[in-house]
PDB file as gemmi writes it, atoms N, CA and C in Angstrom:
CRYST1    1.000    1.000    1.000  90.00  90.00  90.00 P 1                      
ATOM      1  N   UNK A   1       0.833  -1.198   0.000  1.00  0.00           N  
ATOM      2  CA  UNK A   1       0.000   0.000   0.000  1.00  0.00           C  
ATOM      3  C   UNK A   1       0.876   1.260   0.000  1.00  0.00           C  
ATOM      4  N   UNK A   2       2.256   1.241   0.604  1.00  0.00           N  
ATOM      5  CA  UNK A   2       2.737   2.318   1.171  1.00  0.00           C  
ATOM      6  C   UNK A   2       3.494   2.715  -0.587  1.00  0.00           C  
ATOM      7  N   UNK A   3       3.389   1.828  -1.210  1.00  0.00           N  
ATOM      8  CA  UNK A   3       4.300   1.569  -2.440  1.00  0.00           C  
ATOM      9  C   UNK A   3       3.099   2.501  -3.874  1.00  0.00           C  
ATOM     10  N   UNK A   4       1.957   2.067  -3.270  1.00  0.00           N  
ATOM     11  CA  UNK A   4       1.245   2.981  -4.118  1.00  0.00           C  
ATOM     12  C   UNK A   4       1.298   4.360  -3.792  1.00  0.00           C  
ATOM     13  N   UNK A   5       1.138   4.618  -2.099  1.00  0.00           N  
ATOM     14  CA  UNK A   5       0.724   5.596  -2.200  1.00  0.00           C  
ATOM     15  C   UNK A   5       2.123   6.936  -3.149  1.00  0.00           C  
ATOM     16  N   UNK A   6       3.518   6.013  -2.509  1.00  0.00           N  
ATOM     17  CA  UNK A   6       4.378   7.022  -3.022  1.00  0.00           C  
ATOM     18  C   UNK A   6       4.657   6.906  -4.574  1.00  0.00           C  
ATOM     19  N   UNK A   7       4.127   6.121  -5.363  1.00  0.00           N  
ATOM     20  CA  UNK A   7       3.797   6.021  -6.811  1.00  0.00           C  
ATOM     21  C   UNK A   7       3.182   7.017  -7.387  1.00  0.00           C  
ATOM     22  N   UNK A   8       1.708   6.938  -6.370  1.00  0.00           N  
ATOM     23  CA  UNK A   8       0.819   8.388  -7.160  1.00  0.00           C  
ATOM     24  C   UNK A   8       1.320   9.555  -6.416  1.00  0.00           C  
ATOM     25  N   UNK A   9       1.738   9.534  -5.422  1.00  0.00           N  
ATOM     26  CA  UNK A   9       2.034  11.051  -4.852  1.00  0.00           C  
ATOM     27  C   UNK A   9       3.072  11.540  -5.760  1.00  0.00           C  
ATOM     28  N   UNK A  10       4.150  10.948  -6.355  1.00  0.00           N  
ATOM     29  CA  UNK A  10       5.041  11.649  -6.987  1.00  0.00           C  
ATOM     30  C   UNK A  10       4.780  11.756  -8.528  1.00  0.00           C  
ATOM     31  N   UNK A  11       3.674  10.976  -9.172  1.00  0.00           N  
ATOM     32  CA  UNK A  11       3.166  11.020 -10.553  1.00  0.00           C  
ATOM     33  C   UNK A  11       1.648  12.321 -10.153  1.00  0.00           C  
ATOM     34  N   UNK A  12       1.210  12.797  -9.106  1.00  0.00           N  
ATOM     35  CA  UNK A  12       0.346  13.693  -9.267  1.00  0.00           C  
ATOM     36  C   UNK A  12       1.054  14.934  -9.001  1.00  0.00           C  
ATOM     37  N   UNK A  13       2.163  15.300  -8.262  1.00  0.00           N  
ATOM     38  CA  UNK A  13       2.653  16.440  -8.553  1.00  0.00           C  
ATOM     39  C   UNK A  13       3.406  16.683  -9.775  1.00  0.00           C  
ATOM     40  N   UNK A  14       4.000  15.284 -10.477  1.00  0.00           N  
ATOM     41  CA  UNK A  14       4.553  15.931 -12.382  1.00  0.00           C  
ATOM     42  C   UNK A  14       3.286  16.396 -12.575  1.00  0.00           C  
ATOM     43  N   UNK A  15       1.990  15.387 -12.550  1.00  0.00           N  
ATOM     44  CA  UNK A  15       0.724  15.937 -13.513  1.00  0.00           C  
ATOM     45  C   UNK A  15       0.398  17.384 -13.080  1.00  0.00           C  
ATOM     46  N   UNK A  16       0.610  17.906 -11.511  1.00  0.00           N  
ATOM     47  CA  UNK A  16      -0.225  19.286 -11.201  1.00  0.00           C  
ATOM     48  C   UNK A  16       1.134  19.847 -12.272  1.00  0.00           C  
ATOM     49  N   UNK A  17       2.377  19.760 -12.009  1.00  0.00           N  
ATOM     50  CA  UNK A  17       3.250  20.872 -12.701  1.00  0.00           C  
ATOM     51  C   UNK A  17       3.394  21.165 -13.979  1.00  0.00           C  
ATOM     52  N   UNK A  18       3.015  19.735 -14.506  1.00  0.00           N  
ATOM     53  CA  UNK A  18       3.045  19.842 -15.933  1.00  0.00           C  
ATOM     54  C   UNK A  18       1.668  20.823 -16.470  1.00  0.00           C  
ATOM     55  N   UNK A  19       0.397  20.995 -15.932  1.00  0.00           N  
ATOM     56  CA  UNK A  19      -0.393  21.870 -15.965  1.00  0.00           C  
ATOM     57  C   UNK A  19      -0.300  23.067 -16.976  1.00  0.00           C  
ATOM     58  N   UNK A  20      -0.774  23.720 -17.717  1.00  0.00           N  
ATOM     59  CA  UNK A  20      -1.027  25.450 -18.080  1.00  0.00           C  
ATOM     60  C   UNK A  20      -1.487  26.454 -17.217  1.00  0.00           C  
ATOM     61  N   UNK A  21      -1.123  26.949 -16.638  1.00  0.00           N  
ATOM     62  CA  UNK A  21      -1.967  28.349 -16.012  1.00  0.00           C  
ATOM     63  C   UNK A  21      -2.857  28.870 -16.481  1.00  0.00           C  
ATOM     64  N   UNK A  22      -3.668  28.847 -16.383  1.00  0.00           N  
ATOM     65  CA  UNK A  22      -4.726  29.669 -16.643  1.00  0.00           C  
ATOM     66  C   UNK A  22      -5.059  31.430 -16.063  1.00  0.00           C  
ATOM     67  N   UNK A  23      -4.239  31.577 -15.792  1.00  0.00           N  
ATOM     68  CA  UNK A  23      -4.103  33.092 -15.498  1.00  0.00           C  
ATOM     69  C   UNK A  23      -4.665  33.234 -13.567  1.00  0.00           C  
ATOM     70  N   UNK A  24      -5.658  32.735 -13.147  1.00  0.00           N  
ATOM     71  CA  UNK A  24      -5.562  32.611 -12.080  1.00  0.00           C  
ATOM     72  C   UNK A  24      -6.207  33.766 -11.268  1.00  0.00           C  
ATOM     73  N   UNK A  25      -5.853  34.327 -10.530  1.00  0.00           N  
ATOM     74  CA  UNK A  25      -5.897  35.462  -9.384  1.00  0.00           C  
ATOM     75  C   UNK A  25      -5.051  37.014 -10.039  1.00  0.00           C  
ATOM     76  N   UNK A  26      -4.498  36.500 -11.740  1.00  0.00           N  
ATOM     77  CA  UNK A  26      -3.707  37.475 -12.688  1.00  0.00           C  
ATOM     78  C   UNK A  26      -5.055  38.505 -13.194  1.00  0.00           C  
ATOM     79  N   UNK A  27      -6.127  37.637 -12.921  1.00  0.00           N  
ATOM     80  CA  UNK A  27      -7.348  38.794 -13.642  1.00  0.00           C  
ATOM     81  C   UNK A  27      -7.495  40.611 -12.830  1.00  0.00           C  
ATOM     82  N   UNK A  28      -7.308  39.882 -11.690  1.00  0.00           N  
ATOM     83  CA  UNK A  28      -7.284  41.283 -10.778  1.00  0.00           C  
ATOM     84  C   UNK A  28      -7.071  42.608 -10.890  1.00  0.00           C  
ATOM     85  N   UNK A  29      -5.564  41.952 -11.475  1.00  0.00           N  
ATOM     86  CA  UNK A  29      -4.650  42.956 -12.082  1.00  0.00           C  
ATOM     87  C   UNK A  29      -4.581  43.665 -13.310  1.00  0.00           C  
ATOM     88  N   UNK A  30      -5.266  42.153 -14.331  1.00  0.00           N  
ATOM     89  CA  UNK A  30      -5.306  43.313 -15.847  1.00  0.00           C  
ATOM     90  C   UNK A  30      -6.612  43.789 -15.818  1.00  0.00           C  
ATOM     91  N   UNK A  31      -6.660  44.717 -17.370  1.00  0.00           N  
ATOM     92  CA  UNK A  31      -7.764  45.870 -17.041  1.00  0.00           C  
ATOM     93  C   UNK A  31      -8.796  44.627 -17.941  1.00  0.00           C  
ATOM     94  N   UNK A  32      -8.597  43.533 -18.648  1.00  0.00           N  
ATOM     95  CA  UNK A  32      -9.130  43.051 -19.456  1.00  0.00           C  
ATOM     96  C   UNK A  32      -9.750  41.875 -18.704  1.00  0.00           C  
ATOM     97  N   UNK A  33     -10.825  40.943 -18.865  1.00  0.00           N  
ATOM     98  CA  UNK A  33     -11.159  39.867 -18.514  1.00  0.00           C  
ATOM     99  C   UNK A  33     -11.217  38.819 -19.420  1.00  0.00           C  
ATOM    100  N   UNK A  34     -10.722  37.756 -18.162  1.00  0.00           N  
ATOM    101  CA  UNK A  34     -10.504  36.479 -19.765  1.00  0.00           C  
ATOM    102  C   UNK A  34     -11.809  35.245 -19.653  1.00  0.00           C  
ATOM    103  N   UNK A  35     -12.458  35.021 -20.379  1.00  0.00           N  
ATOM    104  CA  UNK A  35     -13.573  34.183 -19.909  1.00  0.00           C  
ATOM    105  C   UNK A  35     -12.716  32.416 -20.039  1.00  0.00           C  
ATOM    106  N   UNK A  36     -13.125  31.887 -19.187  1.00  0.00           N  
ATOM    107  CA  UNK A  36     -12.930  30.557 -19.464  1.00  0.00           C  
ATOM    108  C   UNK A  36     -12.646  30.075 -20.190  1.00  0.00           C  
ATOM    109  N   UNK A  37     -11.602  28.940 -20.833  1.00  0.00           N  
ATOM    110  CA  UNK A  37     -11.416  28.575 -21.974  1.00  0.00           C  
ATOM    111  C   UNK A  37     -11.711  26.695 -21.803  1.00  0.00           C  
ATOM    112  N   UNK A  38     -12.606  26.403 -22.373  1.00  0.00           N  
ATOM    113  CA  UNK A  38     -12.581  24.806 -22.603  1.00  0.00           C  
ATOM    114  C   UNK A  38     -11.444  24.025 -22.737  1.00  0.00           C  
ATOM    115  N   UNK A  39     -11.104  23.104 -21.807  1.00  0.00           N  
ATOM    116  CA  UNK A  39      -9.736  21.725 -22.420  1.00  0.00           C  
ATOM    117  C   UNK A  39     -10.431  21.401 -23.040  1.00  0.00           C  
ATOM    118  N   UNK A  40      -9.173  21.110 -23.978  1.00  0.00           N  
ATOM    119  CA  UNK A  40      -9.090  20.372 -25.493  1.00  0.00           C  
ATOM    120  C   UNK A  40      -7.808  19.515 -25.080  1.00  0.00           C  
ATOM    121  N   UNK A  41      -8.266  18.399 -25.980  1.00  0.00           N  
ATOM    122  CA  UNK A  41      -6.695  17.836 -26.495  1.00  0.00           C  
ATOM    123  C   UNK A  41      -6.089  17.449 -25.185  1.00  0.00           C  
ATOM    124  N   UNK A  42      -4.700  17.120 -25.471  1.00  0.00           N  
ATOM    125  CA  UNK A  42      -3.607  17.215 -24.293  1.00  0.00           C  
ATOM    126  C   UNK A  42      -4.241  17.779 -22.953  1.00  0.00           C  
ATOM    127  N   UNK A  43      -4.390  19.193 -22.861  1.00  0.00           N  
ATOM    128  CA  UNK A  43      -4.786  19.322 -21.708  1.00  0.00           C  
ATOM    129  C   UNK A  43      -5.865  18.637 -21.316  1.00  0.00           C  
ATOM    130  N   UNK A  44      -6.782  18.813 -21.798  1.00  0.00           N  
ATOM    131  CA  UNK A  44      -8.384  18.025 -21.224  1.00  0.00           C  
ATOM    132  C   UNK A  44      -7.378  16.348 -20.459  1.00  0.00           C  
ATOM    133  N   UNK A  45      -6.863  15.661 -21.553  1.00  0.00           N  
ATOM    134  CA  UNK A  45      -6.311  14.591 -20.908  1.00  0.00           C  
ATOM    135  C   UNK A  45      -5.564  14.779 -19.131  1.00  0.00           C  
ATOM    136  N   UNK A  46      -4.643  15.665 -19.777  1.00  0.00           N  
ATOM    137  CA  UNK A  46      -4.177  16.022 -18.560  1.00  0.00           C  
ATOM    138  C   UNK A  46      -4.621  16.080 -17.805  1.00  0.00           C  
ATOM    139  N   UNK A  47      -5.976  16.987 -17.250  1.00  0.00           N  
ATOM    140  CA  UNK A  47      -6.430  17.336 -16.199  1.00  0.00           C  
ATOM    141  C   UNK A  47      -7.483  16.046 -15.867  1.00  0.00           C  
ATOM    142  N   UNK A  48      -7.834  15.078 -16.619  1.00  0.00           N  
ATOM    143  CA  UNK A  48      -8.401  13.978 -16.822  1.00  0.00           C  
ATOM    144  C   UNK A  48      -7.332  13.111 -15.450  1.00  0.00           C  
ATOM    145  N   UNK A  49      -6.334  13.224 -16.273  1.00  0.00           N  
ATOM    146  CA  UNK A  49      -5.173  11.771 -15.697  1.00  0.00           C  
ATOM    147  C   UNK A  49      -4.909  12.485 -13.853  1.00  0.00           C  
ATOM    148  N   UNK A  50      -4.924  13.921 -13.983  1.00  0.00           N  
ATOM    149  CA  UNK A  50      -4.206  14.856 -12.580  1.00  0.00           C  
ATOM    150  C   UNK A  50      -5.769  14.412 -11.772  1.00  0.00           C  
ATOM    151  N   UNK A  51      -6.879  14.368 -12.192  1.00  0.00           N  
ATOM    152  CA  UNK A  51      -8.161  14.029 -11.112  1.00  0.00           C  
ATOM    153  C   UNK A  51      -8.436  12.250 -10.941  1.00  0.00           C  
ATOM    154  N   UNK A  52      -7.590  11.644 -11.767  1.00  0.00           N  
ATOM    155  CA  UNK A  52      -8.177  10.342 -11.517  1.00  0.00           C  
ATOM    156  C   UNK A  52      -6.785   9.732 -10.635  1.00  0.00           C  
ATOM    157  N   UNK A  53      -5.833  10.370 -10.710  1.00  0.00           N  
ATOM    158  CA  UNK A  53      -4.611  10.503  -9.656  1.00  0.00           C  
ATOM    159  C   UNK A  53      -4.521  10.449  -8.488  1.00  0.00           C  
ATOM    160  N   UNK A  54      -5.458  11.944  -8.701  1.00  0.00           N  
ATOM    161  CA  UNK A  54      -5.473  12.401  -7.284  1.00  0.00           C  
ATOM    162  C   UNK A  54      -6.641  11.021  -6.561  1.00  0.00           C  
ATOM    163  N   UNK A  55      -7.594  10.955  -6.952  1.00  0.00           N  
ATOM    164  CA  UNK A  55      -8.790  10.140  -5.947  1.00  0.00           C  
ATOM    165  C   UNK A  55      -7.981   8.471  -6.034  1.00  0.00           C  
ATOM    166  N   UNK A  56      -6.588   8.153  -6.300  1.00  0.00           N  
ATOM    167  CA  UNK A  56      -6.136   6.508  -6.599  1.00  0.00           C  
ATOM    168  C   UNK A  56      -5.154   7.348  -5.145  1.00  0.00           C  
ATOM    169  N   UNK A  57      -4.665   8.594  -5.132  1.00  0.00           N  
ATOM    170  CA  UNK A  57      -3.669   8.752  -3.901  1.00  0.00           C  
ATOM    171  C   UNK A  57      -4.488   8.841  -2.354  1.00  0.00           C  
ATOM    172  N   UNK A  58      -5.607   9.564  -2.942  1.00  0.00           N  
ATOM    173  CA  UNK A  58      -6.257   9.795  -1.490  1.00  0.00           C  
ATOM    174  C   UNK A  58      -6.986   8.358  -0.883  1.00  0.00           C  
ATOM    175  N   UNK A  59      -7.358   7.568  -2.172  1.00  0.00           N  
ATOM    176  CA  UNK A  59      -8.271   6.235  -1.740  1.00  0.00           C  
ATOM    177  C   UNK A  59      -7.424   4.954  -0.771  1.00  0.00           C  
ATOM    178  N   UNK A  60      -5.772   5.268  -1.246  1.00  0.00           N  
ATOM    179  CA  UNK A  60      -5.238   4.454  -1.153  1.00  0.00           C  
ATOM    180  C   UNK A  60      -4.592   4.834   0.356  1.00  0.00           C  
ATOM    181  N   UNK A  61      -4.423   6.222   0.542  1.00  0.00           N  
ATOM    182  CA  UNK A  61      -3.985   7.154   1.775  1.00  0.00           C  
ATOM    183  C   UNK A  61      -5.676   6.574   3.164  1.00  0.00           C  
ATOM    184  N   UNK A  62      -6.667   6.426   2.068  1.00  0.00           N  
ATOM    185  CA  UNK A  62      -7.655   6.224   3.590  1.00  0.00           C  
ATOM    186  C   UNK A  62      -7.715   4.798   3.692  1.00  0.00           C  
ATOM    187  N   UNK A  63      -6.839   3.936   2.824  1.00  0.00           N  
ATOM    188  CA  UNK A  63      -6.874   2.685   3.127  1.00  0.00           C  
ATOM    189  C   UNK A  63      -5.829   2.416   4.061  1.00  0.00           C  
ATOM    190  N   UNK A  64      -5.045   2.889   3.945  1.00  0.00           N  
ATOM    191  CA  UNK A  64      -4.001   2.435   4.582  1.00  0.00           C  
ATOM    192  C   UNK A  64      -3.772   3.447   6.085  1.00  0.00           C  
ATOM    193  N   UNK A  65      -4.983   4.216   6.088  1.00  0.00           N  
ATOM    194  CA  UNK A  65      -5.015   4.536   7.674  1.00  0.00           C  
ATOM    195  C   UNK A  65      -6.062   3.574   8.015  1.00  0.00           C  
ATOM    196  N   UNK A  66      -7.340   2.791   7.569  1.00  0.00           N  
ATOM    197  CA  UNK A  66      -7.996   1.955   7.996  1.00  0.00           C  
ATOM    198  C   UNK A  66      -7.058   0.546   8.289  1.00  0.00           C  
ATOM    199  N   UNK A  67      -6.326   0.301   7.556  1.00  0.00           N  
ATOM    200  CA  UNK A  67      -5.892  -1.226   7.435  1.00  0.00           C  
ATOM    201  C   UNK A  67      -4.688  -1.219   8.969  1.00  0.00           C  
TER     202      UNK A  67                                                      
END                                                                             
């Protein structure tokens, strides 16, 4: 268990870093607003693989405080 968990913990922070910014808390600052932009492609995957990551690290993190 302990073998997964440090499997996905270190494959979900490449996936958060590998990420695009999306500008963020940057709107504040410019005078312009950016509306949302749909994943496509690569990213959509990405953020696909970074959420199904994350719930295999946390599932495996509440197993192994139950077990």
């Amino acid at each position: 268990m302990n073998l997964i968990i440090l499997i996905s913990a270190v494959l979900l922070i490449a996936l958060i870093l590998l990420q695009v910014r999306d500008g963020g808390l940057n709107v504040a600052t410019t005078s312009t607003l950016q509306t949302p932009v749909e994943r496509r492609g690569p990213a959509k995957t990405l953020h696909t693989a970074t959420i199904l990551t994350s719930l295999v690290f946390v599932g495996a993190c509440i197993a192994s405080f139950l077990a």
